[in-house]
C-alpha positions as CSV (number, residue, x, y, z in Angstrom):
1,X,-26.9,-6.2,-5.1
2,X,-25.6,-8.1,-2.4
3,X,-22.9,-10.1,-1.7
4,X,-23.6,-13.2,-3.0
5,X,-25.0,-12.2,-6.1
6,X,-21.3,-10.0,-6.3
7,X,-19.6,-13.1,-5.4
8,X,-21.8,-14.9,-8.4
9,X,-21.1,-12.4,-11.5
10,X,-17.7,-12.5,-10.5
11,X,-17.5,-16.4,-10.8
12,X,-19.1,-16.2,-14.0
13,X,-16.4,-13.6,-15.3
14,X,-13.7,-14.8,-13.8
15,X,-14.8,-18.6,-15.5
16,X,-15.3,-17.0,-18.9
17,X,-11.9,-15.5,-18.9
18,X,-10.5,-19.3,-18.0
19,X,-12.5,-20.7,-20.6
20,X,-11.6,-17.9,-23.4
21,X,-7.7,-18.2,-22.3
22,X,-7.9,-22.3,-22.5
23,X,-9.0,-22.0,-26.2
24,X,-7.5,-19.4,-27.3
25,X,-3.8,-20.1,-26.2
26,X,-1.9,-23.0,-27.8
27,X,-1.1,-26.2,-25.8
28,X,1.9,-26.6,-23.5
29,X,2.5,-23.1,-22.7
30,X,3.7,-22.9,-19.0
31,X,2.5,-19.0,-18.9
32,X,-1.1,-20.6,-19.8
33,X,-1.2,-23.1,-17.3
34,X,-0.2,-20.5,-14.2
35,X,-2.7,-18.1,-15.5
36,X,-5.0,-20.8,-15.6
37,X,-4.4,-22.0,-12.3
38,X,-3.8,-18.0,-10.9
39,X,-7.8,-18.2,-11.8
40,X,-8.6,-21.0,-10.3
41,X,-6.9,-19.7,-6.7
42,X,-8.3,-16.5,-7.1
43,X,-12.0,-18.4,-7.9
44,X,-11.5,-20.2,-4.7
45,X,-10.9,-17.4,-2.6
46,X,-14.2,-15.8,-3.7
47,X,-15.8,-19.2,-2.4
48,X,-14.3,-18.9,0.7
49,X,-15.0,-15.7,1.7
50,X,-18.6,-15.0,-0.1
51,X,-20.2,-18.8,0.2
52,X,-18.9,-20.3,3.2
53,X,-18.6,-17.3,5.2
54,X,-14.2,-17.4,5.8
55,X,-14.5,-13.5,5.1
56,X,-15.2,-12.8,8.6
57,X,-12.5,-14.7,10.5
58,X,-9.0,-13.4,9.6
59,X,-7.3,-16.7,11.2
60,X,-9.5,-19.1,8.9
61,X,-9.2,-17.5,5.7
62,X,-5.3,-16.9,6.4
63,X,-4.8,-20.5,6.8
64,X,-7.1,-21.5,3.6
65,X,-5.0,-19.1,1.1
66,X,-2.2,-20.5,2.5
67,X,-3.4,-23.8,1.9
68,X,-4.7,-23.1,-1.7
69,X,-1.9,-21.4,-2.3
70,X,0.5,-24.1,-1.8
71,X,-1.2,-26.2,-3.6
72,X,-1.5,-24.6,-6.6
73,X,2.0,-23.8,-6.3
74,X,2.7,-27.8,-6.1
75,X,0.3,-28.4,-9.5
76,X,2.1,-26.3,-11.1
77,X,5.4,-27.6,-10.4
78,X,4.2,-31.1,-11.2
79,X,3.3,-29.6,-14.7
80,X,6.3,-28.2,-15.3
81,X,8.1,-31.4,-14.5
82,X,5.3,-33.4,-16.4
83,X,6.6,-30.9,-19.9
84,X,9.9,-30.4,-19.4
85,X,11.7,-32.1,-22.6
């Protein structure tokens, strides 16, 4: 198998697991939402590195998951604020 079919199967897992925790869990939990968002980073990540090729320079995929980081981080703040009573 090579990479991008790796890259591909893990997509599709990590997406199921996304999908099962948005329906299974009730609405407005915060836990949900980072998990849900933890995904999506980690999801991103795989696109970077596999797909576009940011595996091979350290420098480029540093500054990406910094990026994506940080702005996950800033989501997720802005949902917090957005359910706080």
């Amino acid at each position: 198998m090579n990479t991008l079919t790796k890259a591909l199967i893990m997509l599709i897992g990590l997406s199921v697991v996304t999908t099962l925790l948005a329906i299974q869990a009730p609405a407005r939990l915060s836990w949900v939402a980072f998990m849900v968002l933890f995904l999506s980073g980690l999801k991103a990540r795989i696109i970077l590195n596999s797909y576009l090729g940011l595996g091979a320079s350290q420098f480029w995929r540093r500054g990406f998951t910094s990026f994506i980081g940080l702005y996950l981080v800033i989501v997720f703040g802005l949902y917090l604020l957005g359910t706080a009573p």
